[in-house]
mmCIF file as Biopython writes it, N, C-alpha, C and O atoms, coordinates in Angstrom:
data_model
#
loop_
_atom_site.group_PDB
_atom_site.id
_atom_site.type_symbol
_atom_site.label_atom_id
_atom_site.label_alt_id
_atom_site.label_comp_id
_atom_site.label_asym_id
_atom_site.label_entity_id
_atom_site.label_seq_id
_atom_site.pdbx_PDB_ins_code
_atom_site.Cartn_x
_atom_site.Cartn_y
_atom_site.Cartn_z
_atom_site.occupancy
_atom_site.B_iso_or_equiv
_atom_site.auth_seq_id
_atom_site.auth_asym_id
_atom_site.pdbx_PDB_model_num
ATOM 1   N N  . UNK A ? 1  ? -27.699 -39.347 -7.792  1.0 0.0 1  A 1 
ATOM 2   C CA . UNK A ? 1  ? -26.295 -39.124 -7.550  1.0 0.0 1  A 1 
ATOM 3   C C  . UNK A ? 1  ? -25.450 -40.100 -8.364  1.0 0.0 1  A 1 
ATOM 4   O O  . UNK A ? 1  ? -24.490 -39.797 -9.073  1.0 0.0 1  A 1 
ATOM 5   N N  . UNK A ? 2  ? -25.938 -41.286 -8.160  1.0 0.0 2  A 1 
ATOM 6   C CA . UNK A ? 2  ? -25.048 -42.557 -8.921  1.0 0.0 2  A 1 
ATOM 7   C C  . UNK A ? 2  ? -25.416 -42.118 -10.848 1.0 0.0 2  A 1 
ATOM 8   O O  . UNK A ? 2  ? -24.575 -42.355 -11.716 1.0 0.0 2  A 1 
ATOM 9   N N  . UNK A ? 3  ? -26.491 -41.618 -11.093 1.0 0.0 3  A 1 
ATOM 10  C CA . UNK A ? 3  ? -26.509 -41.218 -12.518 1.0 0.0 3  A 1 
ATOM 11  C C  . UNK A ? 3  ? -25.514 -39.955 -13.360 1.0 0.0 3  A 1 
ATOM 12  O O  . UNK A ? 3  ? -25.214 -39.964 -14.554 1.0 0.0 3  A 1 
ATOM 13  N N  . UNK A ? 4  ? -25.114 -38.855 -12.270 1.0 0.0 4  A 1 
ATOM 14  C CA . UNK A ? 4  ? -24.195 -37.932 -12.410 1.0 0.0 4  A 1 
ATOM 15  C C  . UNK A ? 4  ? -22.358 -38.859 -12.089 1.0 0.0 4  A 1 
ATOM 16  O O  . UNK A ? 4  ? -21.313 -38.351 -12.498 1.0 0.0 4  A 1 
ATOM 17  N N  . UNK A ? 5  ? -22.392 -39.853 -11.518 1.0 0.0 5  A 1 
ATOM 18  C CA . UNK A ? 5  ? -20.972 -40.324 -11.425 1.0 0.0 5  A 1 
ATOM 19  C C  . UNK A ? 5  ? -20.660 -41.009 -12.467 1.0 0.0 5  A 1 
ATOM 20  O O  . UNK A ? 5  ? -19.490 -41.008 -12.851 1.0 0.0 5  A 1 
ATOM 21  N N  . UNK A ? 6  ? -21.805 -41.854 -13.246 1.0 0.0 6  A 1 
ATOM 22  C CA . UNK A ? 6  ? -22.001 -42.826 -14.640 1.0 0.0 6  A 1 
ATOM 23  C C  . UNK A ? 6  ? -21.621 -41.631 -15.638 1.0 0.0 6  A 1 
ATOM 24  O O  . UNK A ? 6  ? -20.781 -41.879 -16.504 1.0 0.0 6  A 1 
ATOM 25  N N  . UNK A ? 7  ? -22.081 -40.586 -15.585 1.0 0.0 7  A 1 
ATOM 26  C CA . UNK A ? 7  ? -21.987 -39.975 -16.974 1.0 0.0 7  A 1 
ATOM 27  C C  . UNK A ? 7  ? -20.210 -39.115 -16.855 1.0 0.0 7  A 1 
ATOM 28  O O  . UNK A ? 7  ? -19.545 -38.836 -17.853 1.0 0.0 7  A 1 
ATOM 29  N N  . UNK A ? 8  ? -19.857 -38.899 -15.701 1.0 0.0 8  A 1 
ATOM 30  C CA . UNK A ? 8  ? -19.358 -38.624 -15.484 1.0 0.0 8  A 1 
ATOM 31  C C  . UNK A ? 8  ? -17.569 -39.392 -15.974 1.0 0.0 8  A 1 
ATOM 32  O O  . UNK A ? 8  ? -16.508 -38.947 -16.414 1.0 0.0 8  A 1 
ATOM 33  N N  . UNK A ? 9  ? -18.025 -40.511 -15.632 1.0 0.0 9  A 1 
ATOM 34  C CA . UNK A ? 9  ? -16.881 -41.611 -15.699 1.0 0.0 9  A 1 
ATOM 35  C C  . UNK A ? 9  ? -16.916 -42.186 -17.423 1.0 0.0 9  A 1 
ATOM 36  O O  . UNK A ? 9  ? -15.947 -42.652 -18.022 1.0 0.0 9  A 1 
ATOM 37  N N  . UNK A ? 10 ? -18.167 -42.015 -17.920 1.0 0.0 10 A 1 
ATOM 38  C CA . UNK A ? 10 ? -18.242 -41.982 -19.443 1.0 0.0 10 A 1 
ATOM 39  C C  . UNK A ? 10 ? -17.493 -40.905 -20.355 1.0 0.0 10 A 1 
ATOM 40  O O  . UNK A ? 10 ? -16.766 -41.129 -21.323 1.0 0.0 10 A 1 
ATOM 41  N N  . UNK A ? 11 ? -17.808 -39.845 -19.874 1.0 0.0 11 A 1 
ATOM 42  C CA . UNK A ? 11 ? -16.720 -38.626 -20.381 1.0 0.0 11 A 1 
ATOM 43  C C  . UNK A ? 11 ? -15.508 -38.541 -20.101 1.0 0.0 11 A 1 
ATOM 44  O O  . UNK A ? 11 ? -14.710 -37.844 -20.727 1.0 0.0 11 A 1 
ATOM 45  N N  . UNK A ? 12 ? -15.192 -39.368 -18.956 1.0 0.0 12 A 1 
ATOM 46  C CA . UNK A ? 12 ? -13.899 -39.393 -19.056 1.0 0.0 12 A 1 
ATOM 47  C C  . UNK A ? 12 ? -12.660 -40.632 -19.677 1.0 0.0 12 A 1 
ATOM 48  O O  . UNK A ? 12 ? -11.466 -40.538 -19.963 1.0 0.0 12 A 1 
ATOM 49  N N  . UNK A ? 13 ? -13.495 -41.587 -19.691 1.0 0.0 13 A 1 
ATOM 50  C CA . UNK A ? 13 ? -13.294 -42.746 -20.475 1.0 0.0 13 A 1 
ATOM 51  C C  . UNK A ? 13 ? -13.005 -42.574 -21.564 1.0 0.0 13 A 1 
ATOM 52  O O  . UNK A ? 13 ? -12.045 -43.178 -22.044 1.0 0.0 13 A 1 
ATOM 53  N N  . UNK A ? 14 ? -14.004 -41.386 -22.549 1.0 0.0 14 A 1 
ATOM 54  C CA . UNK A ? 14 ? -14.521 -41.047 -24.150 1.0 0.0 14 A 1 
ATOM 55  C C  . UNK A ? 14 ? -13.210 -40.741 -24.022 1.0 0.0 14 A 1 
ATOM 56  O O  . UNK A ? 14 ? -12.335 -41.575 -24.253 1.0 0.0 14 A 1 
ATOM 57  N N  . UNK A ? 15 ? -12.909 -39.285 -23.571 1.0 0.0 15 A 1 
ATOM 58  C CA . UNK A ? 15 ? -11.944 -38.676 -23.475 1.0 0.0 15 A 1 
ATOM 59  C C  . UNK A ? 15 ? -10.258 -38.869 -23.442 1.0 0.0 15 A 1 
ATOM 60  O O  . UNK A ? 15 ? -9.433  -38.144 -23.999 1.0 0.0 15 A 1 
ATOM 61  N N  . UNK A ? 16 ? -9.990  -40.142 -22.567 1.0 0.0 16 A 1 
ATOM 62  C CA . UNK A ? 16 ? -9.532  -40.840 -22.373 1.0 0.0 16 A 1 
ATOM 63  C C  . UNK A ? 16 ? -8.450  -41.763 -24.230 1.0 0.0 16 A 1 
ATOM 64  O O  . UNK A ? 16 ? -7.378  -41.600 -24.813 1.0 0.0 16 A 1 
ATOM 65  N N  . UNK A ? 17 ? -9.649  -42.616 -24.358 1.0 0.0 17 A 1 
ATOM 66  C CA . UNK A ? 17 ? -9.775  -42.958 -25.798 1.0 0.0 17 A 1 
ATOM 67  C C  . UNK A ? 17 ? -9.074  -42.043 -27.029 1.0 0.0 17 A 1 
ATOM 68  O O  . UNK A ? 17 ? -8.150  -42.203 -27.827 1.0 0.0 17 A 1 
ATOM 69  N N  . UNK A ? 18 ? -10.064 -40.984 -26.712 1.0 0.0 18 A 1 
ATOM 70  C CA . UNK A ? 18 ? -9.983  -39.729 -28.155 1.0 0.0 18 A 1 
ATOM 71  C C  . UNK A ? 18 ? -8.185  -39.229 -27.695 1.0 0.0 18 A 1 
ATOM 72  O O  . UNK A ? 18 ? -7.432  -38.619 -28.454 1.0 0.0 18 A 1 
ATOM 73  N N  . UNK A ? 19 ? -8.010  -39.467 -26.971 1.0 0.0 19 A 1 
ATOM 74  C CA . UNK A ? 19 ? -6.442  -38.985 -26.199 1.0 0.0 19 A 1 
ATOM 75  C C  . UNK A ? 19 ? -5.359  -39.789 -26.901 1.0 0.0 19 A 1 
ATOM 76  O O  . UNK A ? 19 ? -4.586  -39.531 -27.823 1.0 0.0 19 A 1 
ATOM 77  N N  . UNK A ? 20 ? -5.629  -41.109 -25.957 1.0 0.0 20 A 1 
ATOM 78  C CA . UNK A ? 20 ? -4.949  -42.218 -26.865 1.0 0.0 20 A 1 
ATOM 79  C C  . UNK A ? 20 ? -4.574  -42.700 -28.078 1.0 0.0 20 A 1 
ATOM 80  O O  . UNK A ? 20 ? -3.536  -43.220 -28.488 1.0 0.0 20 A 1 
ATOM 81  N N  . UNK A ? 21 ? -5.835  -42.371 -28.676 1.0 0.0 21 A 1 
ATOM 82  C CA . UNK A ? 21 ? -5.591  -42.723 -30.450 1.0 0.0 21 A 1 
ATOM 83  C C  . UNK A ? 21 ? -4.965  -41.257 -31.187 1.0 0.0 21 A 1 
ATOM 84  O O  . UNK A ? 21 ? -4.106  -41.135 -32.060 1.0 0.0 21 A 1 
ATOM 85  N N  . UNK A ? 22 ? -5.461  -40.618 -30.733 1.0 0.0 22 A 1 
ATOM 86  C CA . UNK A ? 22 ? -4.333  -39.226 -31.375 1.0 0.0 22 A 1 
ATOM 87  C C  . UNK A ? 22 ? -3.033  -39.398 -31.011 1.0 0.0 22 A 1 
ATOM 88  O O  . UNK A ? 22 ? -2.177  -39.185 -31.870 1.0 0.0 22 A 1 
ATOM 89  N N  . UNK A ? 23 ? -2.567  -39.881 -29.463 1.0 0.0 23 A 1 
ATOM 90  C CA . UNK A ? 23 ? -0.769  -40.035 -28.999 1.0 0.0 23 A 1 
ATOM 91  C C  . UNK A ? 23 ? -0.355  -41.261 -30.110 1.0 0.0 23 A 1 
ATOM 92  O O  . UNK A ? 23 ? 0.733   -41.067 -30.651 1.0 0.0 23 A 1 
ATOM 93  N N  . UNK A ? 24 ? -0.924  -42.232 -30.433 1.0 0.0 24 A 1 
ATOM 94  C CA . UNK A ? 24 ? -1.016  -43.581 -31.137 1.0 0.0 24 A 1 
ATOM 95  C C  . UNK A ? 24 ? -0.429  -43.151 -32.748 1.0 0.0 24 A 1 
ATOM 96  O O  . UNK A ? 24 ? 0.557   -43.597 -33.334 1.0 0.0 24 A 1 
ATOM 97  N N  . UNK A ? 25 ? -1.274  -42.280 -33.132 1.0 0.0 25 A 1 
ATOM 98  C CA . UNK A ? 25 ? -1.245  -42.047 -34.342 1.0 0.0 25 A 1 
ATOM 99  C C  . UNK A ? 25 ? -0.267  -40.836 -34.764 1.0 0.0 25 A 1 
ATOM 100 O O  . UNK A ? 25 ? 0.109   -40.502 -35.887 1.0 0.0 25 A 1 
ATOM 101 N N  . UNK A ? 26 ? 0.056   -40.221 -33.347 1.0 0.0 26 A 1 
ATOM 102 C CA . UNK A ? 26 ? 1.201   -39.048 -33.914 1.0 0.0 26 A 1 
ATOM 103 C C  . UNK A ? 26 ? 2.432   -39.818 -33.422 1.0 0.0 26 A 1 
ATOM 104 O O  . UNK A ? 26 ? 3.511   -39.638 -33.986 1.0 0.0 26 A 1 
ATOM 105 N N  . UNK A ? 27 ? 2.313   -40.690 -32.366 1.0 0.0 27 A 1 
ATOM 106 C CA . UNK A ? 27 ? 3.878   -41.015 -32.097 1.0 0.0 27 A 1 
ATOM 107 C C  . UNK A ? 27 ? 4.431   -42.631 -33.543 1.0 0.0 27 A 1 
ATOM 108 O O  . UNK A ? 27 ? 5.574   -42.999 -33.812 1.0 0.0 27 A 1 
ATOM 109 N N  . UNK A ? 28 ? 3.204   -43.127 -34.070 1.0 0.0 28 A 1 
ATOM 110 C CA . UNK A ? 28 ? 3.650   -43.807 -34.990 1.0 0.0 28 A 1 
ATOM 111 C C  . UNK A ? 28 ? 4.713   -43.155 -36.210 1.0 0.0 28 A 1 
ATOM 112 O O  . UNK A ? 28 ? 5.822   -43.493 -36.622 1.0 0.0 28 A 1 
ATOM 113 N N  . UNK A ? 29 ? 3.656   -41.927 -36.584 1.0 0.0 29 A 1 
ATOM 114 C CA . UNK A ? 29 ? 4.082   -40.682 -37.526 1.0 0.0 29 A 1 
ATOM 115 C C  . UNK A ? 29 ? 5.878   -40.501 -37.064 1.0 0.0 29 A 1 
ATOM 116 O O  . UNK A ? 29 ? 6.808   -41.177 -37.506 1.0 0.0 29 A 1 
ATOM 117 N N  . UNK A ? 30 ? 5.943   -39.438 -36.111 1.0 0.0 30 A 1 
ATOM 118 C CA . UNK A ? 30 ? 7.209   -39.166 -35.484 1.0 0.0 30 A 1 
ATOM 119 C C  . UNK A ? 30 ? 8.195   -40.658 -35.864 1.0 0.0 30 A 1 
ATOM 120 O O  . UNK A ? 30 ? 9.076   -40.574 -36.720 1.0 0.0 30 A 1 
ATOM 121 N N  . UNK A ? 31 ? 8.014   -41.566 -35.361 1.0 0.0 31 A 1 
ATOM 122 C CA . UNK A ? 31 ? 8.644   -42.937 -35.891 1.0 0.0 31 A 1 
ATOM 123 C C  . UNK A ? 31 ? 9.238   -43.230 -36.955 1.0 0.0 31 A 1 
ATOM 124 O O  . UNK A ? 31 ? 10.439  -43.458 -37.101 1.0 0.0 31 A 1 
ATOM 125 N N  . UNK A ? 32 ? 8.234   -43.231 -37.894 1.0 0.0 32 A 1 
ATOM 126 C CA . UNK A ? 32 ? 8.159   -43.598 -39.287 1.0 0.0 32 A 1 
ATOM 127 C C  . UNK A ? 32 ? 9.063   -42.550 -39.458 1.0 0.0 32 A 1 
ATOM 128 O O  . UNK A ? 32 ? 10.203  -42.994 -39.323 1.0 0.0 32 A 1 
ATOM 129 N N  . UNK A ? 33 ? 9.058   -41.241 -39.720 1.0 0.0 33 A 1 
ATOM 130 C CA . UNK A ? 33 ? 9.698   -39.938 -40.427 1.0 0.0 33 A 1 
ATOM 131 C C  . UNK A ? 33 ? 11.273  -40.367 -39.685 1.0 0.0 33 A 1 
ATOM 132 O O  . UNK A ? 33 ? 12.197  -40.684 -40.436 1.0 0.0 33 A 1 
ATOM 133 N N  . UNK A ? 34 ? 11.529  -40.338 -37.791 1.0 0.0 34 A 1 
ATOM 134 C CA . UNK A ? 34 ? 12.416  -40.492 -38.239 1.0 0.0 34 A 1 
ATOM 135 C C  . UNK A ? 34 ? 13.616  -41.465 -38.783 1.0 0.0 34 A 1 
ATOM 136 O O  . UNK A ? 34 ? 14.805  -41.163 -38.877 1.0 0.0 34 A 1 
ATOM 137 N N  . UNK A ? 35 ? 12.889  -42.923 -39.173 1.0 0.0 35 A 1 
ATOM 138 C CA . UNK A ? 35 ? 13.511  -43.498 -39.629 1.0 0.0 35 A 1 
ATOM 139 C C  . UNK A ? 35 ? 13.792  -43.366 -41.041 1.0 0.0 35 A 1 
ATOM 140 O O  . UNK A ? 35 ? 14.870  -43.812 -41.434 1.0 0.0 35 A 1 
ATOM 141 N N  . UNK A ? 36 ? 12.862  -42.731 -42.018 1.0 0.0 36 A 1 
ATOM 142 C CA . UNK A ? 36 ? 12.897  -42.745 -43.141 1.0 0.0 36 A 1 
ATOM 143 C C  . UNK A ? 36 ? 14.508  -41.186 -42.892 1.0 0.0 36 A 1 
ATOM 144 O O  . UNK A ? 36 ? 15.589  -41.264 -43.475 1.0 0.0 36 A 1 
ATOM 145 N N  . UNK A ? 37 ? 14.239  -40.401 -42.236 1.0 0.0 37 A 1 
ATOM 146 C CA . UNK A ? 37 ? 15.402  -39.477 -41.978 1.0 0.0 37 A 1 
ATOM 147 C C  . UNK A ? 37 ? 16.722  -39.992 -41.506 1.0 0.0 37 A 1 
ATOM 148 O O  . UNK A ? 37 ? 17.801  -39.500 -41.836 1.0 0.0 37 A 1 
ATOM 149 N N  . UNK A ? 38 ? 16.523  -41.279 -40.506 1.0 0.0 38 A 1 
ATOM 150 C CA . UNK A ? 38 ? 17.786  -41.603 -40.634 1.0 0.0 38 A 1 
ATOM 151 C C  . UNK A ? 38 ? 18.478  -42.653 -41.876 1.0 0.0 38 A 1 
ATOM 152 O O  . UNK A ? 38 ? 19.616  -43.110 -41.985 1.0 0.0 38 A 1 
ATOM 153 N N  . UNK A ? 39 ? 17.474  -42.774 -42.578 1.0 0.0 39 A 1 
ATOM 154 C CA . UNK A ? 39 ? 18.267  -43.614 -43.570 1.0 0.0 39 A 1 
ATOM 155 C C  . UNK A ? 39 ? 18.528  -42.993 -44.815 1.0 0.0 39 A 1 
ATOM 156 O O  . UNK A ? 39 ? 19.317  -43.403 -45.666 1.0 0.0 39 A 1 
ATOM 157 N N  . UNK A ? 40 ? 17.732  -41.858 -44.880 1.0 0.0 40 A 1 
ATOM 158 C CA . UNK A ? 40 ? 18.956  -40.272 -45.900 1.0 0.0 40 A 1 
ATOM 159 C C  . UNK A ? 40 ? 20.048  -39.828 -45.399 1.0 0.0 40 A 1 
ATOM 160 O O  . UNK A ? 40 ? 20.792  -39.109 -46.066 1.0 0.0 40 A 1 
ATOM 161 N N  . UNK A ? 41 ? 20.311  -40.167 -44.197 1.0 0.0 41 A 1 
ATOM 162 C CA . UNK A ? 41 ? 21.128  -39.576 -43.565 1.0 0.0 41 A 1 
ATOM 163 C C  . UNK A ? 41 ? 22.679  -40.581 -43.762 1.0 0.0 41 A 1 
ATOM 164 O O  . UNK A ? 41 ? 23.805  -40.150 -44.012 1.0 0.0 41 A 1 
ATOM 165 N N  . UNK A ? 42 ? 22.240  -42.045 -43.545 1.0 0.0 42 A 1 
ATOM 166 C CA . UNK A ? 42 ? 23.448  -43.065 -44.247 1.0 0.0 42 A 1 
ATOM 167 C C  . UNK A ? 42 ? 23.310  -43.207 -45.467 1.0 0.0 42 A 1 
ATOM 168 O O  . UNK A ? 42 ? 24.285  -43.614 -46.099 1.0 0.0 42 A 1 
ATOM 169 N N  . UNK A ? 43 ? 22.358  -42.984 -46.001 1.0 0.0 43 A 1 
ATOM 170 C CA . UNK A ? 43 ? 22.672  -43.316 -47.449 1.0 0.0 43 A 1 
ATOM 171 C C  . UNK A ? 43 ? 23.722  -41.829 -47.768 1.0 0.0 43 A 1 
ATOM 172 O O  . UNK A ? 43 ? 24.909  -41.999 -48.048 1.0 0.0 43 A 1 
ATOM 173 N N  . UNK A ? 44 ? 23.143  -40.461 -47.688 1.0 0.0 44 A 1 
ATOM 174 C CA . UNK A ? 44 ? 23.849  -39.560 -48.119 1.0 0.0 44 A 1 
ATOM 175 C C  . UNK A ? 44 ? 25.530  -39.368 -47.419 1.0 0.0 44 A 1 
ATOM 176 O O  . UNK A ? 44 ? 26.286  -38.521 -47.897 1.0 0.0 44 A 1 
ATOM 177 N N  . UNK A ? 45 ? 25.922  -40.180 -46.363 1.0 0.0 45 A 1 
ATOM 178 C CA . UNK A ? 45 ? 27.291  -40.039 -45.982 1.0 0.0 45 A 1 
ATOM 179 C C  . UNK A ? 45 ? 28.233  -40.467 -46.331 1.0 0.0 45 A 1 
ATOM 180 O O  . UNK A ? 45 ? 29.338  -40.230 -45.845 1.0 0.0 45 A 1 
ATOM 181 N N  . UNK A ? 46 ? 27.900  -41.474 -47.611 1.0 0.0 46 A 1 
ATOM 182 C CA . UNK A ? 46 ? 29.236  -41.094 -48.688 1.0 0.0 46 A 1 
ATOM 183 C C  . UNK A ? 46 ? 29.836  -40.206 -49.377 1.0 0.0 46 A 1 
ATOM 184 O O  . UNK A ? 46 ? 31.017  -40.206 -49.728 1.0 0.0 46 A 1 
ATOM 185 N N  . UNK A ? 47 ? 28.605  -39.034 -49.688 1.0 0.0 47 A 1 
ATOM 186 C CA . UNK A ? 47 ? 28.646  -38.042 -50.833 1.0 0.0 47 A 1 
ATOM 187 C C  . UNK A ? 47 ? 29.416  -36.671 -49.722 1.0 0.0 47 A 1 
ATOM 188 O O  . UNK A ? 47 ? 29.529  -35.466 -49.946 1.0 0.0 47 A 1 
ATOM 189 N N  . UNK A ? 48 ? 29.829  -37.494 -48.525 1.0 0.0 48 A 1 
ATOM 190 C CA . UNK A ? 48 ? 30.064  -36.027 -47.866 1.0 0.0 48 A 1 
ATOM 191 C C  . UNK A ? 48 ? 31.937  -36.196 -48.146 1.0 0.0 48 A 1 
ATOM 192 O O  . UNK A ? 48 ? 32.653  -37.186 -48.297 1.0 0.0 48 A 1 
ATOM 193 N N  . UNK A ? 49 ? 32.180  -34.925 -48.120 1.0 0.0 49 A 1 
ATOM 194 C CA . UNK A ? 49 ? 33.731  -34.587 -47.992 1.0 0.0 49 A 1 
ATOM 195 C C  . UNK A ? 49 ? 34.043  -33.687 -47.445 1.0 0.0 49 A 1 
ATOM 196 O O  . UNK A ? 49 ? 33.512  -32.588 -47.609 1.0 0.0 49 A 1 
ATOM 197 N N  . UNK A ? 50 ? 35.125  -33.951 -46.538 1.0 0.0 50 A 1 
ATOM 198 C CA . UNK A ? 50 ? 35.831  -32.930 -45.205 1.0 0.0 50 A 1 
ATOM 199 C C  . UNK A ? 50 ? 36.876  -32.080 -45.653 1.0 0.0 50 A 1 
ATOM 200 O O  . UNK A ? 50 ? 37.447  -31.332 -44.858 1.0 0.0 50 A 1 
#
């Protein structure tokens, strides 16, 4: 019984992990873009006219 709760708590741990580093690595992404977007965004608001 205690060998089915070990493997059990291992898969979810793995799982766990493999979760984390994907949220890690897409919310860095999202970040990065939109700062590089907000700074086209001041640089280009001189060139605007109303």
């Amino acid at each position: 019984m205690n060998e089915k709760a070990y493997k059990t708590m291992t898969g979810a741990g793995a799982c766990s992990l493999v979760i984390g580093i994907i949220l890690l690595v897409t919310g860095l992404t999202t970040g990065i873009l939109a700062i590089v977007n907000g700074g086209r965004l001041l640089k280009a608001k001189s060139d605007l006219i109303f």
